[in-house]
C-alpha positions in Angstrom: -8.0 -1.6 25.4 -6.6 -1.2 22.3 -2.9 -2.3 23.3 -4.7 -5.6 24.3 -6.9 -5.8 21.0 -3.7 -5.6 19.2 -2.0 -7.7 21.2 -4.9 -10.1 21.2 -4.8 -10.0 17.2 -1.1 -11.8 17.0 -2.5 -15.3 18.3 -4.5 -15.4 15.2 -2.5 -16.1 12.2 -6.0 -15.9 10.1 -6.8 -12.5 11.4 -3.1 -11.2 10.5 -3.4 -12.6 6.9 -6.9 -10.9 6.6 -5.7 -7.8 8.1 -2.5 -7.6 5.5 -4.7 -8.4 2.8 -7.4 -6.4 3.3 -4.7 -3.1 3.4 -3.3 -4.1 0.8 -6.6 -4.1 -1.4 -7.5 -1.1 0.1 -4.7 0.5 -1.3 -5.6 -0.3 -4.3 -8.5 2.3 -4.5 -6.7 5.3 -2.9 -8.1 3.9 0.8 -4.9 3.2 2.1 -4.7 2.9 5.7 -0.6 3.0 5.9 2.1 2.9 2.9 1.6 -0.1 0.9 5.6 -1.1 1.7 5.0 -0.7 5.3 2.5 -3.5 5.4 5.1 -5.9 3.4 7.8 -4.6 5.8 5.7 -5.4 8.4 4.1 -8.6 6.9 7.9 -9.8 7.3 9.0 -8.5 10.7 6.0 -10.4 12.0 7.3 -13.4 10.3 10.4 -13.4 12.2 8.4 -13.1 15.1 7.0 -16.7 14.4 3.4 -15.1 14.7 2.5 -15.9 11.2 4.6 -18.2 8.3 7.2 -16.4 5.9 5.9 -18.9 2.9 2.3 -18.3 4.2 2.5 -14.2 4.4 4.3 -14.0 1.0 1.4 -15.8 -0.9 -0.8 -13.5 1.1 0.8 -10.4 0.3 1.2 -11.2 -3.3 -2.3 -12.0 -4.0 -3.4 -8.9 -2.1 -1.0 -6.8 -4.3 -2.2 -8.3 -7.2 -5.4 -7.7 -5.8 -5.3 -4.5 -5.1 -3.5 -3.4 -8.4 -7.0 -5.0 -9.8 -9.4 -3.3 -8.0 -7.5 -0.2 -9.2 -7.8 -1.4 -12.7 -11.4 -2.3 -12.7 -11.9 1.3 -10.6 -10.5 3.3 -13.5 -12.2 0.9 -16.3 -15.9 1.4 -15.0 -15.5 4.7 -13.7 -12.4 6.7 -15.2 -14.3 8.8 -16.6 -16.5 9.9 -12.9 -13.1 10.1 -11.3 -11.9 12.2 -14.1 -14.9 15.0 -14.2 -15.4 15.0 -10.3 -12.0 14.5 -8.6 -9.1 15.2 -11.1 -10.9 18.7 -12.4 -11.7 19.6 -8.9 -8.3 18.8 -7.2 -5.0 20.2 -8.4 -2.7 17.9 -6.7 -5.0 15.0 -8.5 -4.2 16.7 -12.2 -0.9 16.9 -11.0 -0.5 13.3 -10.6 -2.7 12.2 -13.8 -0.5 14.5 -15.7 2.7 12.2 -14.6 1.1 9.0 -15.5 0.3 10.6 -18.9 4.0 11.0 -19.1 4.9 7.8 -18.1 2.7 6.2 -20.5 3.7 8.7 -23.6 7.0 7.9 -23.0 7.2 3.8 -22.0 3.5 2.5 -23.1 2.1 0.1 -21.6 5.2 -1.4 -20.0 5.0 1.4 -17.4 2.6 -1.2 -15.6 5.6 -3.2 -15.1 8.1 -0.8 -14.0 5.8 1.7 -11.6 5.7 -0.6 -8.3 8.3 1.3 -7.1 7.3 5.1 -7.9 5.5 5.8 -4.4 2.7 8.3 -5.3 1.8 7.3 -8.5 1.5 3.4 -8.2 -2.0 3.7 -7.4 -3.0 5.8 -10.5 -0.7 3.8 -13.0 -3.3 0.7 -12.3 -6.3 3.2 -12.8 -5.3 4.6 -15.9 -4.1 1.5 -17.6 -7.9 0.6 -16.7 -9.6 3.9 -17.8 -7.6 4.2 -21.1 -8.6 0.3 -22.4 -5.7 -1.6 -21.8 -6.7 -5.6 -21.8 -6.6 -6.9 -18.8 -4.7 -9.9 -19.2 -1.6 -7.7 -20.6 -2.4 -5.7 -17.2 -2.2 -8.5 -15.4 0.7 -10.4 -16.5 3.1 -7.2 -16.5 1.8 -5.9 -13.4 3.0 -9.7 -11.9 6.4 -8.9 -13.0 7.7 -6.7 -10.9 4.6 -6.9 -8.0 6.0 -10.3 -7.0 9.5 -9.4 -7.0 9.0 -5.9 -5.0 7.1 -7.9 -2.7 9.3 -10.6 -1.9 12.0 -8.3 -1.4 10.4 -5.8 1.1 9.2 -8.8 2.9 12.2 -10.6 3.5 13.9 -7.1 4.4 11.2 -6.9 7.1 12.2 -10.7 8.4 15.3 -10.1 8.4 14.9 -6.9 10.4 12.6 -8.9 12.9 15.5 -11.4 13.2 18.4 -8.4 13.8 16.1 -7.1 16.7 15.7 -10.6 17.9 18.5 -10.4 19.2 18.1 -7.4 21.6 14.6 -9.0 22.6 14.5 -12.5 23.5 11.3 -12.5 25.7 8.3 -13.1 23.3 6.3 -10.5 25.6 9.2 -8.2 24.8 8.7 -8.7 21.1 5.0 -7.8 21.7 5.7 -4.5 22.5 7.9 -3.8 20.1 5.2 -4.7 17.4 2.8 -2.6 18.8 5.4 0.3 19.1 6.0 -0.2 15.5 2.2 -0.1 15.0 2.0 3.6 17.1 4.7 4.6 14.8 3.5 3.9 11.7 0.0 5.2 12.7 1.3 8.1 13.9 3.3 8.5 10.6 0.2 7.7 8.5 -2.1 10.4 10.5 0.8 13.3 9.9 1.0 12.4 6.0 -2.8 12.8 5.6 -3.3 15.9 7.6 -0.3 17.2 5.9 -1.7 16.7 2.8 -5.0 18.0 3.4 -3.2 21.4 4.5 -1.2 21.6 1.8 -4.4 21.7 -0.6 -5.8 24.2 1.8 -5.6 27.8 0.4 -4.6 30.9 3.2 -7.9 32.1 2.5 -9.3 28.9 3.6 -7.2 28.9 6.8 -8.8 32.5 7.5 -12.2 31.8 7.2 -14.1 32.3 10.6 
């Protein structure tokens, strides 16, 4: 059932869009459902497939990067200071990462925002503090642009590109199918290993060896 919901999903270029978008968003307030370049990769790939356009999925993606990078923004403006007392004090690996972006910002100021899309596992706090610590929101914007748009066009067209090298070893369209929704499996599988992963790894022995 779920093969053929997924399967189902690829005649509607709509529902693709919306699905990509929504991710991406997501993502933007630590709810991400896989990695953020994973959906761009993928975004691309099914471009090649002809199931959505390239031009079409590129605005998509960039809006919902931009988007999410927002939400993030606005997260850490109105409630920084929650996030701070009931999630960074409570969890080390949270300090841990709030301590980096302090760095980041001590050392390259606000122009951080511009160079961060690429430093996987902070890229979702550099949004949120640039929020939390007053920066205006048009500078957020307009640097955040910068190197959102680019990042995105380029993991995009890797994942076309890719779709397009495997079209040759699959030339049946119901073929190509089932190699997207082997690449789905994959990448949920990946996701559900990263989180459970990370939940262990915050996990003392004690709290392994409680009854």
């Amino acid at each position: 059932m779920f093969a053929n919901f997924i399967l189902g999903a690829l005649d509607h270029p709509a529902l693709i869009h919306g699905i990509l978008f929504t991710m991406l968003v997501l993502s933007g307030i630590g709810l991400a459902l896989m990695p953020e370049d994973v959906i761009f990769l993928l975004g691309g790939y099914l471009a090649s497939l002809d199931f959505i356009r390239l031009p079409t999925v590129l605005v998509v993606l960039i809006l919902g990067v931009l988007g999410a990078d927002t939400s993030g923004y606005w997260v850490g403006r109105l409630y920084g200071a929650w996030i701070e007392i009931h999630i960074v004090r409570r969890w080390q690996f949270a300090a841990r990462i709030l301590g980096k972006v302090k760095g980041l910002f001590e050392r390259h100021g606000e122009k951080i925002v511009m160079m961060g899309r690429p430093l996987m596992g902070l890229r979702i706090a550099i949004p949120m503090f640039a929020g939390h610590t007053g920066m205006k929101f048009g500078r957020f914007l307009r640097y955040d642009a910068v190197l959102s748009i680019l990042w995105t066009f380029a993991l995009v067209s890797i994942g076309y590109y890719l779709g397009a090298t495997l079209d040759i070893f699959a030339e049946a369209r119901v073929i190509k199918h089932w190699v997207f929704l082997a690449l789905v499996v994959a990448v949920s599988l990946y996701t559900a290993l990263r989180f459970l992963k990370g939940i262990c790894s915050r996990m003392s022995p004690r709290q392994f060896m409680r009854p």
